[in-house]
Backbone as numpy.savetxt, mean C-alpha at the origin, in Angstrom:
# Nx Ny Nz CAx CAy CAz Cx Cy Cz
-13.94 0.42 -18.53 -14.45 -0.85 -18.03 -14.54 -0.82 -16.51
-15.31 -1.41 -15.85 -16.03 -1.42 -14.75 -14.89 -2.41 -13.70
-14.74 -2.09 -12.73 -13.55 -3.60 -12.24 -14.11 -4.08 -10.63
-14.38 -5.20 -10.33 -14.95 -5.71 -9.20 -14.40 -6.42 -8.39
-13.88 -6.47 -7.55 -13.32 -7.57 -6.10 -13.61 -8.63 -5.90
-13.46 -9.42 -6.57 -14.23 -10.59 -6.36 -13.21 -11.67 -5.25
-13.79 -13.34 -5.10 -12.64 -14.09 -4.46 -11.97 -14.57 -5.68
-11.07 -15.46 -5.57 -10.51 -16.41 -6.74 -11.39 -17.54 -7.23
-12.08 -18.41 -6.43 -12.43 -18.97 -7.08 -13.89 -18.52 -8.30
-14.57 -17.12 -7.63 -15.23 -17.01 -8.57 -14.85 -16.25 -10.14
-13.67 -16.41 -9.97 -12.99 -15.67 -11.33 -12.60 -16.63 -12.07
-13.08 -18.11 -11.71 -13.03 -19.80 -12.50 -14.63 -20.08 -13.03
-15.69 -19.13 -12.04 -16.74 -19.80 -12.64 -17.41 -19.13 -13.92
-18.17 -19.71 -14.44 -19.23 -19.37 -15.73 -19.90 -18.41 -15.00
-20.53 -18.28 -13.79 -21.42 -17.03 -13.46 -20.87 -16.47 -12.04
-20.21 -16.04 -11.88 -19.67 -15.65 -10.58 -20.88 -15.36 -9.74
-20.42 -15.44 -8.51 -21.53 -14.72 -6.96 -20.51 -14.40 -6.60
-21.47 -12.54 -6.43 -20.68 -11.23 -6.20 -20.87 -11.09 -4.82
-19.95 -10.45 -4.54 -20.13 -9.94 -2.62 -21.16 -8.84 -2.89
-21.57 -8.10 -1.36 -22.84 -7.32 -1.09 -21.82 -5.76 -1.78
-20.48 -5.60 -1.47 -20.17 -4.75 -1.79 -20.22 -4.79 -3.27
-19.55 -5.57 -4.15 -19.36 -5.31 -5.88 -21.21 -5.40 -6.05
-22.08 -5.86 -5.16 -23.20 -5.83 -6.08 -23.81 -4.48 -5.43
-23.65 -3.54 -4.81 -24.19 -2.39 -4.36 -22.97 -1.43 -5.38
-21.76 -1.79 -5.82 -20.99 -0.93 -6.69 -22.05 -0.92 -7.76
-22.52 -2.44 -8.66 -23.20 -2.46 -9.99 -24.37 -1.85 -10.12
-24.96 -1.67 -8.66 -26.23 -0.87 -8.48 -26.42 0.70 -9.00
-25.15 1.18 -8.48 -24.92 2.43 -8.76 -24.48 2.69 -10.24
-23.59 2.28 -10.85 -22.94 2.15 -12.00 -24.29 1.84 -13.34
-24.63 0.96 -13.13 -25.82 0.38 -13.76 -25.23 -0.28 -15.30
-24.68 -1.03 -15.20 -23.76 -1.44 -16.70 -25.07 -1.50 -17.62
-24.72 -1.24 -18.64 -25.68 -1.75 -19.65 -25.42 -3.06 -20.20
-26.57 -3.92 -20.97 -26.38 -5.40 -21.59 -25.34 -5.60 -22.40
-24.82 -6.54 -21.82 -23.47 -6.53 -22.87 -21.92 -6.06 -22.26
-22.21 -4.64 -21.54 -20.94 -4.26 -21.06 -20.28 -5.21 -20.63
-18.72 -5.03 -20.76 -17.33 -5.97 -19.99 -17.26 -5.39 -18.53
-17.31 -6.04 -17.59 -16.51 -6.21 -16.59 -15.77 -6.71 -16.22
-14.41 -6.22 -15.49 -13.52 -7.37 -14.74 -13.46 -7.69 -13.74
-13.28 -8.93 -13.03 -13.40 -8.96 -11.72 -11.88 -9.37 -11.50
-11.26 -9.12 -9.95 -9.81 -9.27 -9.85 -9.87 -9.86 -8.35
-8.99 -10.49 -8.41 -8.84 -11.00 -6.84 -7.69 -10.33 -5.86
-7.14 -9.41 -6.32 -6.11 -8.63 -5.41 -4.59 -9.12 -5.38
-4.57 -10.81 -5.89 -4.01 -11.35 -5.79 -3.03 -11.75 -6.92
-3.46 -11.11 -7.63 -2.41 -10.94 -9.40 -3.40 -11.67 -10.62
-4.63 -12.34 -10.01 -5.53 -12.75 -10.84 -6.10 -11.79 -11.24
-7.12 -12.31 -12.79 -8.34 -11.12 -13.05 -9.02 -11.96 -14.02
-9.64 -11.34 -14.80 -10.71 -12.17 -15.74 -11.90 -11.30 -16.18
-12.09 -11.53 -17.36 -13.31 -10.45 -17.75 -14.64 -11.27 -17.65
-15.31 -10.40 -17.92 -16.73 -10.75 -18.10 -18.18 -10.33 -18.47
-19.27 -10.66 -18.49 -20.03 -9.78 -19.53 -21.41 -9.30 -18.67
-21.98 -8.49 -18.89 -23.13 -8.30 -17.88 -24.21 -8.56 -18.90
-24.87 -9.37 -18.30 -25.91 -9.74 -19.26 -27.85 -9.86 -18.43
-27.96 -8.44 -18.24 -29.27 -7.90 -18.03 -29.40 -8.04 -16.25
-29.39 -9.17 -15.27 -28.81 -8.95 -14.22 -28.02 -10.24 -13.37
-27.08 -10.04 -14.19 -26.11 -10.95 -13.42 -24.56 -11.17 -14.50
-23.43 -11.40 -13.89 -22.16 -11.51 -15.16 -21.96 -13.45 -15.80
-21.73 -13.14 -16.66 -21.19 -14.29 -17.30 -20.25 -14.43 -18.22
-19.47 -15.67 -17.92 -18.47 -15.74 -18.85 -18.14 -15.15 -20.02
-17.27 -14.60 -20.29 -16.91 -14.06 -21.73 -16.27 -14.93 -22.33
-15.57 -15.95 -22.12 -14.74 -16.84 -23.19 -13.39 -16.35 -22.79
-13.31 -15.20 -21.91 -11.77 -15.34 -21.58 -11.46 -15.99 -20.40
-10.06 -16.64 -20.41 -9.44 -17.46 -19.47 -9.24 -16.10 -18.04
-8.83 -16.71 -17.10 -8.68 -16.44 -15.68 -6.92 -16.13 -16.18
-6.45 -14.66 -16.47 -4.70 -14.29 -16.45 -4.10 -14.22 -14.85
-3.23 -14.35 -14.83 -2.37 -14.07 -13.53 -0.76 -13.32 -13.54
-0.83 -12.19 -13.41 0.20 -11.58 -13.10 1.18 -12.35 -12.72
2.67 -12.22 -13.02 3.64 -13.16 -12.51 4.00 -12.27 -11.25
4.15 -12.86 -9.88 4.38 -12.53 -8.47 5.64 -12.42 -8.18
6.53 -11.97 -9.25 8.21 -12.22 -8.83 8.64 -10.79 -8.38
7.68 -10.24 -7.81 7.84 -8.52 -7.38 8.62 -8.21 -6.30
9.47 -7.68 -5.68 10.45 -7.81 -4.18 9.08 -6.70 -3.29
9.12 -7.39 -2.22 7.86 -6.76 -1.34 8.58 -5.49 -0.70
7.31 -4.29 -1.02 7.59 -3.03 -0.66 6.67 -2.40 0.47
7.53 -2.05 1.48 6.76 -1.42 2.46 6.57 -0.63 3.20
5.46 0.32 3.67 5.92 1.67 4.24 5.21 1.36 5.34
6.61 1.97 6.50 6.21 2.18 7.88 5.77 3.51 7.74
4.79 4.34 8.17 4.30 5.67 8.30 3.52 5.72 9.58
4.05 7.12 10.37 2.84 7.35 11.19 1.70 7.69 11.54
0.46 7.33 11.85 -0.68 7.98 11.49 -1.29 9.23 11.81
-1.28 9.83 10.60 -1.64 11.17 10.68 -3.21 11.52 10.54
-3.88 12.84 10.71 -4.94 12.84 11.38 -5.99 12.40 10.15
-6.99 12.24 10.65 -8.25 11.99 9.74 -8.20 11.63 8.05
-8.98 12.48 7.37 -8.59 12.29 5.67 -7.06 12.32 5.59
-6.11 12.38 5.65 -4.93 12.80 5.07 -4.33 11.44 5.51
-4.28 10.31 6.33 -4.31 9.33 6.32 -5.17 8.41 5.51
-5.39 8.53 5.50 -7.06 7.90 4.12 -6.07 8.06 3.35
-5.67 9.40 2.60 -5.29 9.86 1.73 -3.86 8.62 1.61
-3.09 9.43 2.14 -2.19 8.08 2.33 -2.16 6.75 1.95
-3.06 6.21 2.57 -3.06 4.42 2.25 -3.16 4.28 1.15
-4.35 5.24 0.46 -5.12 5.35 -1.52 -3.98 5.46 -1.99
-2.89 6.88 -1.73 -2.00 6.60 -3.01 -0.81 5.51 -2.56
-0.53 5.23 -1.54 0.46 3.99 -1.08 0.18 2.64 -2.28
-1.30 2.73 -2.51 -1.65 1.52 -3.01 -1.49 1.67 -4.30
-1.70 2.74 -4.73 -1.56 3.25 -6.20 -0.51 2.92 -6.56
0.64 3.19 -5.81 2.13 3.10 -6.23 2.42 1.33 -6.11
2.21 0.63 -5.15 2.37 -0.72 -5.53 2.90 -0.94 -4.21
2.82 -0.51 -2.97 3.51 -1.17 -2.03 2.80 -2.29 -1.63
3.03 -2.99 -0.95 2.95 -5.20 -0.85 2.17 -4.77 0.89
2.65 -3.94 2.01 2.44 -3.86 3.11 2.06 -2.51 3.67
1.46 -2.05 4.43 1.05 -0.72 4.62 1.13 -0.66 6.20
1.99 -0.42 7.34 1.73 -0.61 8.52 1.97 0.87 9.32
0.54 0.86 9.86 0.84 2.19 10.67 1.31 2.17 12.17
2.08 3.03 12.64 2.44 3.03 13.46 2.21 3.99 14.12
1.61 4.06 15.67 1.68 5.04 16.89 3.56 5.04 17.28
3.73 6.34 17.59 4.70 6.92 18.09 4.78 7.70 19.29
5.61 8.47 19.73 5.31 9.60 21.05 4.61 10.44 20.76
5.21 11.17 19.03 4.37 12.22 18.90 3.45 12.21 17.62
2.79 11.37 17.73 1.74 10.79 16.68 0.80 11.45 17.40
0.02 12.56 16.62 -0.88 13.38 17.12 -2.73 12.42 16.99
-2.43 11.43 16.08 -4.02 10.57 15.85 -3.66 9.71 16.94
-4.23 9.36 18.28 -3.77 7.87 19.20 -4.87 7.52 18.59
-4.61 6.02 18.82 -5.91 5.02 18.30 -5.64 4.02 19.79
-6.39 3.69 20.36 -6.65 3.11 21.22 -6.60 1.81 21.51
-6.03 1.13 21.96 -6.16 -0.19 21.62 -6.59 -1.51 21.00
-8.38 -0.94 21.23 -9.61 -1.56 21.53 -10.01 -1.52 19.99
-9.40 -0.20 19.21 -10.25 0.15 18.02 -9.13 -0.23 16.89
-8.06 -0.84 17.21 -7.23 -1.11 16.15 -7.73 -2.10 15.29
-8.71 -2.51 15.37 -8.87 -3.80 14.09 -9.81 -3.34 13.54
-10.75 -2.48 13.93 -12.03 -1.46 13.43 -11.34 -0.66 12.25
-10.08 -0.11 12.77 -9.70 0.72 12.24 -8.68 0.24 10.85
-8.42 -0.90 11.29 -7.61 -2.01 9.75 -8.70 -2.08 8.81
-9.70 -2.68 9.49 -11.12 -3.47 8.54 -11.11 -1.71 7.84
-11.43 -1.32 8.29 -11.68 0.39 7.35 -10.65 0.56 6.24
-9.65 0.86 6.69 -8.03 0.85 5.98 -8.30 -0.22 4.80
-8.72 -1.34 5.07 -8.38 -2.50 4.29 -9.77 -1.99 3.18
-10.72 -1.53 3.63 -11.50 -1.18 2.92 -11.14 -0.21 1.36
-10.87 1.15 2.05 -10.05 1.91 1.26 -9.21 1.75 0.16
-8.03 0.58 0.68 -7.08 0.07 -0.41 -7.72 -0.76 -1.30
-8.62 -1.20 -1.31 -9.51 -2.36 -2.05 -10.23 -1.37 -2.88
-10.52 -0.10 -2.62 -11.06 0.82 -3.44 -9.71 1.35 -4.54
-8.82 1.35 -3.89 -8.59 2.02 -4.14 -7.43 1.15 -5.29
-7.45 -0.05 -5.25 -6.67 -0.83 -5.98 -7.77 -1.37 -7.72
-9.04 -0.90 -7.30 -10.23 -0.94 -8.15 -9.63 -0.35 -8.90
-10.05 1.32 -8.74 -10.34 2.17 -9.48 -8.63 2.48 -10.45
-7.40 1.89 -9.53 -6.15 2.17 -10.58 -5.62 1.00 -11.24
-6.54 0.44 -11.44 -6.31 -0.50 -12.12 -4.88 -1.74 -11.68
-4.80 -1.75 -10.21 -3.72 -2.76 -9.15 -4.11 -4.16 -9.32
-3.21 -5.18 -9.74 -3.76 -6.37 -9.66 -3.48 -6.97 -8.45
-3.03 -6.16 -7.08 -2.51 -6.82 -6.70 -3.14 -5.31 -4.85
-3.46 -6.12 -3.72 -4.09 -5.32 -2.94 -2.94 -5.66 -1.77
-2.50 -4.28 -1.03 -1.64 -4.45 -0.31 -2.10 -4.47 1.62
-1.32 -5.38 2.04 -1.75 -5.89 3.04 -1.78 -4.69 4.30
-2.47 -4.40 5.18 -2.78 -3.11 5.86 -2.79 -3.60 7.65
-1.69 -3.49 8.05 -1.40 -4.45 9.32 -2.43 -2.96 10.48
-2.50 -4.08 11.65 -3.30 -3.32 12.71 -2.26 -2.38 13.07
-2.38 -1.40 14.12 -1.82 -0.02 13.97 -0.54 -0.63 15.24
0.67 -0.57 15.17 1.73 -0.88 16.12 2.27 0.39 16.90
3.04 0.35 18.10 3.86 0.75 18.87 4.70 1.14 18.07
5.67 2.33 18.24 7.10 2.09 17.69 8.03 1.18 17.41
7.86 0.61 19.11 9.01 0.11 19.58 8.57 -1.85 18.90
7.35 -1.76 18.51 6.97 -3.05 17.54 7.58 -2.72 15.99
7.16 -1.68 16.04 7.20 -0.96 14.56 9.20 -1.33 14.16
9.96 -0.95 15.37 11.30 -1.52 14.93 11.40 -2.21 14.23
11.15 -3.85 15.25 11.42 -4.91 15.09 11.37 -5.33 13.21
10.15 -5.03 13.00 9.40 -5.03 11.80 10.16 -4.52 10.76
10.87 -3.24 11.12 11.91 -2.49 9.97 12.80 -3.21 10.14
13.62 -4.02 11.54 15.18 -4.57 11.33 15.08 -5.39 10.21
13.60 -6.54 9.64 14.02 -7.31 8.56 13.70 -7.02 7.03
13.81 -5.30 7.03 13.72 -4.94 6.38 14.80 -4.11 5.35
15.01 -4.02 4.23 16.31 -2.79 3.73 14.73 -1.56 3.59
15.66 -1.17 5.00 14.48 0.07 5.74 15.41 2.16 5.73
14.34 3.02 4.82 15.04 4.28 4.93 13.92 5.16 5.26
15.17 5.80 6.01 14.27 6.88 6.91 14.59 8.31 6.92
13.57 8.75 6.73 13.57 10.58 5.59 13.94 11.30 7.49
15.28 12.00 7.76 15.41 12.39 8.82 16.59 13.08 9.01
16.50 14.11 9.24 17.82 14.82 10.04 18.87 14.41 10.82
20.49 14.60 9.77 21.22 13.64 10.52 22.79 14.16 10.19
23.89 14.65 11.19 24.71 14.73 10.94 26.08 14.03 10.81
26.90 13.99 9.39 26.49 15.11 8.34 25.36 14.54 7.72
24.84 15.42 6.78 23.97 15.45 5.83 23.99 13.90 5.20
22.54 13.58 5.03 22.42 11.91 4.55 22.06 12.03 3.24
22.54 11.02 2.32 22.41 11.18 0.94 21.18 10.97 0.37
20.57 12.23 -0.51 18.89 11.64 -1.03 18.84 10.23 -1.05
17.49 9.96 -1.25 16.64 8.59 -1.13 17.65 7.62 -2.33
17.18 8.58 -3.31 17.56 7.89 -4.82 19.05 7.47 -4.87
20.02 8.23 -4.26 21.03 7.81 -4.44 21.62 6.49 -3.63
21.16 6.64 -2.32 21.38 6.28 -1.54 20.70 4.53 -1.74
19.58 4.32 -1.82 19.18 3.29 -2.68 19.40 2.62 -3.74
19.65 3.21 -4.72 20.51 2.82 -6.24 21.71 2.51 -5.78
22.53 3.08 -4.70 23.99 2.43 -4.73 23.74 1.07 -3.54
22.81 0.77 -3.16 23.28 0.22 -2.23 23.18 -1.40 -2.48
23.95 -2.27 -1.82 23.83 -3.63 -2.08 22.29 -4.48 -1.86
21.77 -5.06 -2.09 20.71 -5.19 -2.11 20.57 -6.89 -2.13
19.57 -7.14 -0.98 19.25 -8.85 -0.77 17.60 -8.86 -1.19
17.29 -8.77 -2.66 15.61 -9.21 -2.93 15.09 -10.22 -2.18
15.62 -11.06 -1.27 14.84 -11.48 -0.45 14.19 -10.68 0.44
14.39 -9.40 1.17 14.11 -8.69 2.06 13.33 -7.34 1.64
11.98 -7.46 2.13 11.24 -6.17 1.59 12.47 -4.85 1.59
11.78 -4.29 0.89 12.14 -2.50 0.22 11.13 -1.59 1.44
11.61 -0.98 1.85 10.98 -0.21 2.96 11.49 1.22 3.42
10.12 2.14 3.46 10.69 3.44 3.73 9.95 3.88 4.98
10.07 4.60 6.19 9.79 4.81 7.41 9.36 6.29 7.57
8.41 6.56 7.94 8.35 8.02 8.35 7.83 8.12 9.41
8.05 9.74 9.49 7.42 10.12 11.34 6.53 10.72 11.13
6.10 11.63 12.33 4.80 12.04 12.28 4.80 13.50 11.85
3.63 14.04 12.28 3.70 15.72 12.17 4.82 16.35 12.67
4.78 15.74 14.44 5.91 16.34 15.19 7.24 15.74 15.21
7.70 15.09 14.25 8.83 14.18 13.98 8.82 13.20 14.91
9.90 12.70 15.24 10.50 11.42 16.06 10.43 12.06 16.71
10.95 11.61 18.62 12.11 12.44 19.21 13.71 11.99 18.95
14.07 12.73 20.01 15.50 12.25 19.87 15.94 10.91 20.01
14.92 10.44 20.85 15.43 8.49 21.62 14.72 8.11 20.36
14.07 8.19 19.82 13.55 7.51 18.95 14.06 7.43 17.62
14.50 8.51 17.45 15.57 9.30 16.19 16.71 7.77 16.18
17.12 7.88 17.26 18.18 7.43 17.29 18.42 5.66 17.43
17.27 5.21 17.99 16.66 4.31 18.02 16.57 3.48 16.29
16.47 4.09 15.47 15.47 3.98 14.27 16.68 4.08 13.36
17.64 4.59 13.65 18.88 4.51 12.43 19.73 3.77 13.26
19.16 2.28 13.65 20.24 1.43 13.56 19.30 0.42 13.56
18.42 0.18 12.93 18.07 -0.28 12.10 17.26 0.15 10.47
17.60 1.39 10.30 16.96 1.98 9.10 18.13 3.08 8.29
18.40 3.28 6.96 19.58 4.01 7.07 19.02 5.70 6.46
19.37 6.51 7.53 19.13 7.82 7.00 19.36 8.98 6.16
18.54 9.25 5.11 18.34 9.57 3.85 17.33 10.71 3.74
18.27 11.73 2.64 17.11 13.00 2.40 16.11 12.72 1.56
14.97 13.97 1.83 14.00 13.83 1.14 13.66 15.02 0.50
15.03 15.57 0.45 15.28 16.96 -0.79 15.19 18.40 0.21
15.17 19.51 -0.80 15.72 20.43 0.26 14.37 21.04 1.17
13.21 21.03 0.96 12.48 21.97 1.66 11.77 20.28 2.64
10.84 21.30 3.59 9.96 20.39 4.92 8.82 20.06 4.27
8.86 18.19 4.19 7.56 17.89 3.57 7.04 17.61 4.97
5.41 17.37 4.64 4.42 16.94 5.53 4.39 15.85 5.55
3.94 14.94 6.59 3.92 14.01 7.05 3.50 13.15 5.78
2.33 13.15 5.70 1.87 12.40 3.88 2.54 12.49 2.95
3.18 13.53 2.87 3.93 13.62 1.35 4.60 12.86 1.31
5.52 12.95 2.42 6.81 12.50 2.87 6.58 10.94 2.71
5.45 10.40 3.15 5.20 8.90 2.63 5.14 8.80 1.33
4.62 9.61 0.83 4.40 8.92 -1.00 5.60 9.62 -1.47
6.06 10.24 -0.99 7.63 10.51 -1.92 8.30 9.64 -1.96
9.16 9.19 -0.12 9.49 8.21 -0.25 9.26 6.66 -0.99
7.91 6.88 -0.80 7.94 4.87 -1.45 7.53 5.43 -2.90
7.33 6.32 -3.51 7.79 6.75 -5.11 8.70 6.52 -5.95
9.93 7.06 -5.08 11.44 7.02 -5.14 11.92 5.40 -5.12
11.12 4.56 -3.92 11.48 3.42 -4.08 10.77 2.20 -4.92
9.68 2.76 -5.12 9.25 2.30 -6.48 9.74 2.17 -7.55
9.78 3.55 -8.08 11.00 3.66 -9.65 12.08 3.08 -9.28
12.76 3.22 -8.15 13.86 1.76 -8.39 13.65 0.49 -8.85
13.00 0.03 -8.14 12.16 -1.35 -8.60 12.12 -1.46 -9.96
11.08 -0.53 -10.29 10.62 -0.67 -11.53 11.65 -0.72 -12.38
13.08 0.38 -12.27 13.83 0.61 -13.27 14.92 -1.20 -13.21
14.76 -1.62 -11.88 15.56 -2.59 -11.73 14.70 -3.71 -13.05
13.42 -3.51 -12.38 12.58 -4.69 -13.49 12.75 -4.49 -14.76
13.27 -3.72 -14.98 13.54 -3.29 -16.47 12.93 -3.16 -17.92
């Protein structure tokens, strides 16, 4: 089945009006008469519907809504270069995180410039909207403009925030370290990473007092991995918590 972006309120009407994007998706796709489509609002809504030669209409099913009682999950990551950031946000969204915020660092090898940070969200925001389509997400995660570190803190202190990093002694994997720990569901779930060239040291140090430091197993992941491992790990918690 075919799945489309729509707003909320057109997932109430008898004939929805599609944005320029879902109607340049149907262009390509070309449903045949009859086919189901769904349209979803990102927002835990969805609703089916029928294509009927050129334009959708009601199927007789009601407008469902996901129940929103989810604890918000979020990854600080730094932005890494070209596709492999792309890459990033797609499976971030796959997995279910609520917030996606990138952060410039010292040694964040992509700078983004001041001027181009909202160019560069509107894009991002693009992506996850694709990318919450095609895996079937009822739910599209929010993709903040690109921050400072030293913003990027602030942001983790109100967070139960872990950070994949070298630390003596040795810090306990993700999983463990998470599963034992006390936990306030009021406060996003959050995992932090650095860049290609890691933290530095001021920053290292900076960042585990407000984030608590945790392995990410025995060999050197890459910057990307290292994001979707982490918020993987803190996913299946969740999930196993939701039971």
């Amino acid at each position: 089945m075919h799945r489309l972006l729509a707003d909320t309120a057109s997932l109430e009407s008898e004939f929805p009006v599609l944005s320029d994007a879902a109607l340049r998706h149907l262009k390509v796709v070309r449903p045949k008469d009859g086919e189901r489509i769904e349209l979803f609002d990102g927002r835990g809504a969805w609703r089916e519907f029928i294509w009927k030669g050129s334009r959708l209409a009601a199927s007789g099913d009601i407008c469902r809504t996901s129940r929103d009682g989810r604890r918000d999950l979020v990854l600080f990551a730094c932005v890494t270069k070209g596709s492999r950031w792309d890459w990033t946000v797609e499976k971030a969204t796959e997995l279910g995180a609520t917030r996606i915020v990138p952060v410039i660092s010292a040694r964040t090898i992509a700078r983004i410039h001041a001027d181009d940070r909202i160019a560069k969200r509107e894009r991002w925001t693009r992506i996850v909207e694709d990318a919450a389509r095609q895996s079937y997400a009822k739910f599209i995660p929010e993709v903040c403009e690109p921050v400072d570190f030293e913003e990027a803190l602030s942001l983790a202190d109100k967070c139960e925030c872990y950070v994949g990093a070298l630390a003596t002694p040795p810090p306990r994997d993700v999983l463990s370290a998470v599963s034992s720990a006390p936990h306030d569901r009021s406060r996003p779930l959050a995992v932090f990473v650095g860049p290609e060239g890691d933290f530095t040291p001021e920053e290292l140090s900076a960042l585990v007092k407000v984030a608590k430091p945790v392995s990410f197993g025995p060999t050197i992941l890459r910057a990307e991995t290292a994001a979707i491992y982490g918020l993987g790990v803190l996913k299946a918690h969740l999930d196993s918590e939701a039971g």
